[in-house]
C-alpha positions in Angstrom: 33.8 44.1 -8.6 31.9 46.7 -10.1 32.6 49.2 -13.1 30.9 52.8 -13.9 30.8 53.1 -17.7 30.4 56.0 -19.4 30.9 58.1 -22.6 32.9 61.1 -22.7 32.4 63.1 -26.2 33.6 66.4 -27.9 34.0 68.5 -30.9 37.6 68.6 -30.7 40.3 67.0 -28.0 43.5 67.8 -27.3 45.8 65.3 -24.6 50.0 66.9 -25.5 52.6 64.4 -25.7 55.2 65.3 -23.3 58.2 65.6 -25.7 55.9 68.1 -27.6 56.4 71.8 -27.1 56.7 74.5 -30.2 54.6 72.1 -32.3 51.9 70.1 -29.5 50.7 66.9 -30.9 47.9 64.9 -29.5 47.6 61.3 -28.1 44.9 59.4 -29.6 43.4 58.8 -26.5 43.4 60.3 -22.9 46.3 58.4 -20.9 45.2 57.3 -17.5 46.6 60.7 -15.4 44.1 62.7 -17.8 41.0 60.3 -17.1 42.1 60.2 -13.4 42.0 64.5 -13.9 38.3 63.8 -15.8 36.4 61.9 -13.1 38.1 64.6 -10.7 36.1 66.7 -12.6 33.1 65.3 -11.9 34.1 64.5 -8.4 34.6 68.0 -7.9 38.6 66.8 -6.2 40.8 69.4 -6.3 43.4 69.5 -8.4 46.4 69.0 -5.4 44.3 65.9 -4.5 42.2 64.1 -6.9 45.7 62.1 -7.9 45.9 60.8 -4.2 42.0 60.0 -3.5 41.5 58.5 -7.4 45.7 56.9 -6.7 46.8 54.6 -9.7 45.8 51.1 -7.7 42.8 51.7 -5.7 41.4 53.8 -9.0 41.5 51.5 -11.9 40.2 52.7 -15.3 39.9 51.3 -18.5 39.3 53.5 -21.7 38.0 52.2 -25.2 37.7 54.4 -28.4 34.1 54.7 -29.6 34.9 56.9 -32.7 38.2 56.5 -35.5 40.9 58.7 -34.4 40.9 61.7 -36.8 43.4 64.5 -36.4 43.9 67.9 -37.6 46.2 71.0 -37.3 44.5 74.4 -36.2 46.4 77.4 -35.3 45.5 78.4 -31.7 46.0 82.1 -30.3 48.1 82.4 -26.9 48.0 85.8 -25.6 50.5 87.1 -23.6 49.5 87.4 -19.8 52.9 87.7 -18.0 51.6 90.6 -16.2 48.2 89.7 -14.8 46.8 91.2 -17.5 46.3 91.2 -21.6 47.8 94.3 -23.4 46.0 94.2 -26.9 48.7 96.5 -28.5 51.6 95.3 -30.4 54.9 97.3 -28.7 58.7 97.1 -29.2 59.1 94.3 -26.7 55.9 92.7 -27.1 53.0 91.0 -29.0 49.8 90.8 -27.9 49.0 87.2 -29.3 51.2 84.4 -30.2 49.9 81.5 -32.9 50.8 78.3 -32.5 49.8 75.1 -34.7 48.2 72.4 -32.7 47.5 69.3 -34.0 43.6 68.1 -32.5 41.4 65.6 -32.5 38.4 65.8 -34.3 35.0 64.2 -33.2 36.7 62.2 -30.1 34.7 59.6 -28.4 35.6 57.1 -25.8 34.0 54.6 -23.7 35.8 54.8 -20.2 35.4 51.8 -17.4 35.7 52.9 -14.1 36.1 51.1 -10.9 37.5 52.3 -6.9 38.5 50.0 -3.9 36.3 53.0 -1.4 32.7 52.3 -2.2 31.6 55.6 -1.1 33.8 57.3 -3.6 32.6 54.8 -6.6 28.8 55.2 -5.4 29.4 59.4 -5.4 30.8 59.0 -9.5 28.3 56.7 -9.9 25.4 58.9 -8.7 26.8 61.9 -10.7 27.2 60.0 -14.1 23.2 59.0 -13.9 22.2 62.2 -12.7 24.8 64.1 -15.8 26.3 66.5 -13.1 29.6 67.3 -12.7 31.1 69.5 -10.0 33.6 70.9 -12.7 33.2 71.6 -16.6 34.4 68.7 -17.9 36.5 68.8 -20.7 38.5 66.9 -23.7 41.8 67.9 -22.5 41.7 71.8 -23.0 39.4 73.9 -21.1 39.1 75.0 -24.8 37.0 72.3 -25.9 34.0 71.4 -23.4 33.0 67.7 -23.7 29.9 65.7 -22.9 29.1 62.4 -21.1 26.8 59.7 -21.1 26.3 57.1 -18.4 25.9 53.8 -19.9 25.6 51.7 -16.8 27.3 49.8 -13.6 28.1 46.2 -14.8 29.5 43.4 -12.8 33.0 42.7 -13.8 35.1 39.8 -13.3 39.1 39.2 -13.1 40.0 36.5 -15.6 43.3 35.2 -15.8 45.4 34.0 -18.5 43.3 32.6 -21.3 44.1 28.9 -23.0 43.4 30.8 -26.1 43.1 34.3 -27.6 40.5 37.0 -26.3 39.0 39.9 -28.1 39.6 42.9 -26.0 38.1 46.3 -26.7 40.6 48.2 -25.3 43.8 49.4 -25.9 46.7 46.9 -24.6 49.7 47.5 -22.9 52.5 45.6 -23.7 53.4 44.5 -20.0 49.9 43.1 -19.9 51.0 40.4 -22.7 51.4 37.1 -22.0 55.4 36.8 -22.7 55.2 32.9 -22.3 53.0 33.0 -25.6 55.1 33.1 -28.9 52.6 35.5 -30.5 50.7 37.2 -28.3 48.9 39.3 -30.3 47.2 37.5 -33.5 47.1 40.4 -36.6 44.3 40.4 -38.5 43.8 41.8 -42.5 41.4 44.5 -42.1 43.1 45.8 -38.6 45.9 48.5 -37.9 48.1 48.3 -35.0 49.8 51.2 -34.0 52.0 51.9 -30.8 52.3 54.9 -28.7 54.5 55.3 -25.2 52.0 56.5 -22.8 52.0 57.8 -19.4 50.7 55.6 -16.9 51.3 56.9 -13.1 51.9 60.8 -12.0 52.6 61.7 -8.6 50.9 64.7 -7.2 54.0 66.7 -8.0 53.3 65.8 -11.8 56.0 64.3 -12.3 55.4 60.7 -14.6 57.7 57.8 -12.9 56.0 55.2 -14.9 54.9 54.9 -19.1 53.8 52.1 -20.7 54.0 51.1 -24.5 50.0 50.5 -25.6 48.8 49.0 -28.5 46.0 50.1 -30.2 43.2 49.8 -33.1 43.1 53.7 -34.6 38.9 52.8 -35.4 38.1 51.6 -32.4 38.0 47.4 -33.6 38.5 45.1 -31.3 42.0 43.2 -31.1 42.7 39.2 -29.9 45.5 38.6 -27.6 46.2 37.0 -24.8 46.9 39.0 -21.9 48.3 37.9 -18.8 44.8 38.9 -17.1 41.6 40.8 -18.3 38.2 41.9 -16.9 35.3 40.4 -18.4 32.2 43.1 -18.2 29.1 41.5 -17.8 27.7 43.5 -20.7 29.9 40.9 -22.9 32.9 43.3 -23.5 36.6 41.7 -22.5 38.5 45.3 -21.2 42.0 45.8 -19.9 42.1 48.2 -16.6 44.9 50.3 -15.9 
């Protein structure tokens, strides 16, 4: 198969964890429904069908972080619009602005792998990522902060399955996608941090999440050994795991 590989940058990101409300807190990444809404974007899909044409199985996407995840906390101003419209002046019932804390990303930058079963649809992404078009703005999770891209190239890729030994993968690693025969299959390394988050994985297209996943993941963007049950080996010499 072939991949589309690109880089997606910003000044600041923002992807809300769903148990998140009064105080929204970030992913450290973009989970697949929010990279599936970003080549949408550039698609140009609408938003009530870009989940079915780019569906989790014929769209499969693999996302690697290019810069350390740094986080901050900024207050953000929410203005009231209940009424179609903004009223600027405080009155007995009403404020014209609400701040809320948000904790952000700063300086996000990830490598995303990109592949589809319909050849048309992956040579339409593939012709917009080397022409640096996108139908819609693309952004890092708010409309807020606007984001950039870079195609990097289409690269042959090849299934692999399960390794005799440990792999270096460049990519974050779902559990599920662990070898559970092995007795460690994930070797830790001094000079490495693991950390975990629960992830959503596949939305329908009435945005409702039947399916996360527990990912493991390398907060500066290091590689990791393991030894997954499969992996994709990129012929530009990087070992990925698609969603």
């Amino acid at each position: 198969m072939k991949v589309a590989v690109f880089d997606i940058k910003a000044d600041f990101g923002f992807f809300g964890k769903f148990y998140s409300t009064s105080s929204p807190i970030t992913y450290p990444f973009p989970p697949f429904p929010t990279i599936q809404g970003m080549v949408g974007a550039i698609l140009g899909l609408d938003k009530k069908e870009y989940l079915d044409v780019l569906e989790y199985g014929k769209f499969r996407a693999g996302i690697r972080i290019l810069n350390p995840v740094k986080k901050i906390r900024i207050g953000i101003n929410h203005i009231d619009t209940k009424e179609g419209r903004w009223q600027p002046i405080k009155t007995k019932n009403r404020q014209p602005r609400t701040q809320m804390r948000f904790e952000l990303l700063k300086d996000p930058c990830f490598r995303i792998y990109a592949t589809h079963t319909s050849e048309n649809i992956f040579l339409k992404l593939v012709d917009f990522l080397e022409q640096h078009r996108s139908y819609f703005t693309l952004s890092m999770g708010l409309s807020e902060f606007l984001a950039d891209f870079e195609f990097v190239g289409v690269f042959e890729a090849f299934e692999k399955d399960m390794p005799d030994d440990y792999v270096s993968l460049c990519t974050p690693i779902p559990l599920s996608y662990l070898d559970s025969k092995a007795d460690t299959p994930l070797r830790f390394e001094a000079g490495k941090s693991y950390f975990k988050e629960r992830m959503p994985l596949y939305m329908l297209t009435t945005r409702e999440v039947v399916k996360y996943e527990d990912v493991i993941f390398e907060p500066t963007g290091k590689e990791l050994l393991a030894r997954p049950s499969s992996y994709v080996e990129v012929q530009n010499g990087e070992n990925i795991l698609l969603f």
